[in-house]
C-alpha positions in Angstrom: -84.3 -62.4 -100.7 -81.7 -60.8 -103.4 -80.3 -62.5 -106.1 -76.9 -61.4 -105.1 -74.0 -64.4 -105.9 -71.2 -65.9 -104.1 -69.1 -63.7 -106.4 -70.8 -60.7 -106.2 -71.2 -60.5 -102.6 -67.4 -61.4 -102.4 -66.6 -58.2 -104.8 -68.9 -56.1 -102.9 -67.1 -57.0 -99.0 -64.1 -55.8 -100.7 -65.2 -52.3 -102.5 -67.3 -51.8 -99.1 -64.2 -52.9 -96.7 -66.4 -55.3 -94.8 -63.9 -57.2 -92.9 -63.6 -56.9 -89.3 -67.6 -56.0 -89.2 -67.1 -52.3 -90.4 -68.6 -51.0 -93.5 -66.9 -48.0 -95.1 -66.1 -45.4 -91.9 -70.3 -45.7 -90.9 -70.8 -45.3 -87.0 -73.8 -47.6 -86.5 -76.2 -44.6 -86.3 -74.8 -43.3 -89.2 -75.1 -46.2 -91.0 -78.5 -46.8 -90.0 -79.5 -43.1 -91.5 -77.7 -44.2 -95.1 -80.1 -47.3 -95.3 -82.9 -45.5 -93.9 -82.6 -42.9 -96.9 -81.6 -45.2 -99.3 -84.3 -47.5 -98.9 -86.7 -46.5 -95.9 -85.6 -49.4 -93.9 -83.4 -49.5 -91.4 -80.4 -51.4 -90.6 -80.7 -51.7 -87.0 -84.4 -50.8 -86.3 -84.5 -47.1 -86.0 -83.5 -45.7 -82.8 -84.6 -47.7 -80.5 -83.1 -50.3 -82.8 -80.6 -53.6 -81.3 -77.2 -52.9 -82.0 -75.4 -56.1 -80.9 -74.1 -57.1 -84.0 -71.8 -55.4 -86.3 -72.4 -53.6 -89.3 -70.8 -55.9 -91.7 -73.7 -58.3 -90.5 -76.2 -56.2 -90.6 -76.0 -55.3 -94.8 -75.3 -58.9 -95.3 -78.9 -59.5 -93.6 -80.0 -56.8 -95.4 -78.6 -58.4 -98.5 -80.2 -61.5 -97.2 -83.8 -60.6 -96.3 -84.4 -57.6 -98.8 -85.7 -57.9 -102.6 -83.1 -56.9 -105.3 -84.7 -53.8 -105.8 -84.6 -52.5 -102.5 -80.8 -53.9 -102.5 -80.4 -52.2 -105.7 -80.4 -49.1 -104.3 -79.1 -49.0 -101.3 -76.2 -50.3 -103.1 -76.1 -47.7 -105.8 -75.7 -44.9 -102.8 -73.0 -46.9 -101.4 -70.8 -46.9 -104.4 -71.0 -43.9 -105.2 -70.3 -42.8 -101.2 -67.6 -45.5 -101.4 -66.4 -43.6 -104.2 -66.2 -40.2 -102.4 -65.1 -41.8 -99.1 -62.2 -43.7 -100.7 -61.2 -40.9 -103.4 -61.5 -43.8 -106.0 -62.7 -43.4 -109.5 -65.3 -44.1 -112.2 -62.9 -46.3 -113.8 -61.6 -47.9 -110.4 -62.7 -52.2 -111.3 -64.3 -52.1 -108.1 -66.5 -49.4 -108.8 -67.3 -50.6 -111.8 -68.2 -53.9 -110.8 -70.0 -53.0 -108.1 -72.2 -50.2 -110.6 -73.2 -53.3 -112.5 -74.2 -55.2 -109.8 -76.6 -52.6 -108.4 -77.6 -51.8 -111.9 -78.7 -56.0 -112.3 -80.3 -55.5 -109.4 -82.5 -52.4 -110.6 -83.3 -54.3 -113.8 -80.9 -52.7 -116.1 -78.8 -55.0 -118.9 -75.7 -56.0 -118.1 -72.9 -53.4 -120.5 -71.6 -55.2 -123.3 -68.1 -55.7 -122.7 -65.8 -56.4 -125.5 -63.0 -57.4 -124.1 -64.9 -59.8 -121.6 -66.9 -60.9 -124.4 -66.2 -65.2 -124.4 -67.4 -67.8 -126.6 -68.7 -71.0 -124.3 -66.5 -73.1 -126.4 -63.2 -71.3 -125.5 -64.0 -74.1 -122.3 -63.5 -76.9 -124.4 -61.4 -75.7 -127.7 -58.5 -77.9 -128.4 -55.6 -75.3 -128.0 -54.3 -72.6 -126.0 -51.4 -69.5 -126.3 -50.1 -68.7 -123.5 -47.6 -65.8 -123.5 -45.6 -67.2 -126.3 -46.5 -70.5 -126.2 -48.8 -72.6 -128.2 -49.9 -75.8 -126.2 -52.3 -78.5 -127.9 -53.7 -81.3 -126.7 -52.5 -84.9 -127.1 -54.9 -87.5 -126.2 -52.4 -90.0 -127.0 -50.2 -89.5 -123.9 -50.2 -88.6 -120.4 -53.5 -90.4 -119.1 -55.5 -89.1 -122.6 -54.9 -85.1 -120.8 -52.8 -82.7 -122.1 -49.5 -81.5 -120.4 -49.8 -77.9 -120.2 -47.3 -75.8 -118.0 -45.9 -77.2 -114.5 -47.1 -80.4 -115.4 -50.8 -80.1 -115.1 -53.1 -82.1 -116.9 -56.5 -80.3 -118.0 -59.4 -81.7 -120.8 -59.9 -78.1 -121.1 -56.7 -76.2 -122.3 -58.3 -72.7 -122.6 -59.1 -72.6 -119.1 -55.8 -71.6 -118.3 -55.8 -68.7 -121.3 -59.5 -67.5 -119.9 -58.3 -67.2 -116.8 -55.0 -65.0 -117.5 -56.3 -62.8 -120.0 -60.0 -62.3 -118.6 -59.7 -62.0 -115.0 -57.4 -59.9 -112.8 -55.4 -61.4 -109.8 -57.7 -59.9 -107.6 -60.9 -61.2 -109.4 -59.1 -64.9 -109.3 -59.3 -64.3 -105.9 -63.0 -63.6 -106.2 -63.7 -66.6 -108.4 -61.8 -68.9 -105.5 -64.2 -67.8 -103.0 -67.7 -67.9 -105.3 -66.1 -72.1 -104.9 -65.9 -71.9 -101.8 -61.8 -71.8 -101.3 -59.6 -70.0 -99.9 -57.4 -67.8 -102.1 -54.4 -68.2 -99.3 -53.9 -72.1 -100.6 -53.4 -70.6 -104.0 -50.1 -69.9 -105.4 -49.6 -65.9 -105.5 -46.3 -65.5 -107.0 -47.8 -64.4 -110.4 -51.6 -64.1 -112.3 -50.7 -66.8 -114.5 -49.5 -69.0 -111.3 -52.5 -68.1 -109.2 -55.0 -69.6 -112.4 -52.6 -72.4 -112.6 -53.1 -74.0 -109.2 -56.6 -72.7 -108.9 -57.3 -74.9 -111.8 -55.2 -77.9 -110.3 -56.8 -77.2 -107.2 -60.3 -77.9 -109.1 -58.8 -80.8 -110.9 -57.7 -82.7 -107.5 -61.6 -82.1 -106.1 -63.2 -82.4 -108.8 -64.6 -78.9 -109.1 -63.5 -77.9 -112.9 -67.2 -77.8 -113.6 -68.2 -75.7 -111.5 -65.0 -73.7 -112.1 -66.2 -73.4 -115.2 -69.5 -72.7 -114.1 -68.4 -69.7 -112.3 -66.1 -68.2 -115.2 -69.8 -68.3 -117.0 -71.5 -66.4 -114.3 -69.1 -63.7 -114.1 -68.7 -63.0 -117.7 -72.7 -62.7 -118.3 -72.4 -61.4 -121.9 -71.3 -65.0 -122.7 -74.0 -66.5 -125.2 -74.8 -69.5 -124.5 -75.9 -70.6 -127.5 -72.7 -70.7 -129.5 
């Protein structure tokens, strides 16, 4: 079994246009000669192979039942045929992401990431800026929260921040479905909107741990330690 996560396996169904069953513009034959030289396997047997179910299905079985070696690379020859198929580039966040994710798989380190680089106690610091606003908590009022924008009540007040300035409104999207929810209940007006009710969402269910939990896994470079 790979170590693949929710959120990776979400990223990947989008750079690999999964939906609907298809993978990339593979025929199932053709598709089975991709994994066969990738790996050695095959997708659908060979062929005499069953080819009842879609393709889609078949690589997330694949995903399922193979070691993250083997998945390794038959993912690194996807993206870079996803790259040629779909005239995207080496820069394309997709195609990054999913570069990392095979290289993990191989064994490689994770690339150090500046930008993405976050301190574990952004979750709990006392303040956040958002745009032009400063907001700090006051555990004197409002149930011993803090009032941040549209009336939402967090512990936490850099959630909102990590949200808007690490993550895309795409990867927000990502991040809903590693928690199991769907990104259509979220507001999709704006980025900053989108975090805001995914966090209320968490807050009503009581998921801001995990939420929390899956900012960590999807900025690795995060030291837990500090």
């Amino acid at each position: 079994m790979s170590g693949l996560s929710g959120l990776e396996r979400a990223t990947l169904e989008l750079l690999l246009g999964m939906k609907g069953g298809y993978v990339l513009d593979f025929s199932n034959r053709t598709f089975d000669d991709f994994v066969h030289g990738a790996t050695g396997k095959y997708a659908f047997g060979g062929p005499n192979g069953d080819e009842s179910t879609s393709k889609a299905n078949r690589l997330r079985a694949f995903w399922q039942d193979e070691d993250d070696a083997t998945v390794g690379k038959l993912l690194s020859e996807l993206v870079e045929y996803a790259m040629f198929q779909q005239g995207r580039s080496e820069s394309d966040p997709l195609i990054v992401k999913g570069k990392a994710i095979a290289k993990r798989l191989l064994g490689a380190p994770p690339p150090a990431s500046p930008g993405n680089t976050l301190n574990v106690n952004d979750l709990t610091a006392t303040t956040v800026v958002v745009g032009s606003q400063t907001i700090t908590n006051n555990y004197g009022s409002n149930a011993g929260g803090m009032l941040t924008p549209e009336g939402m009540v967090s512990d936490d007040p850099r959630l909102l921040e990590l949200l808007t300035t690490h993550f895309s409104i795409d990867e927000l999207s990502l991040l809903a479905f590693d928690l199991g929810i769907d990104a259509d209940e979220l507001d999709r007006s704006s980025k900053s909107m989108k975090a805001i009710s995914l966090i209320r969402y968490c807050q009503r269910r009581d998921l801001t741990a995990q939420l929390k939990a899956a900012i960590l896994r999807a900025r690795p470079n995060i030291d837990p330690k500090d």
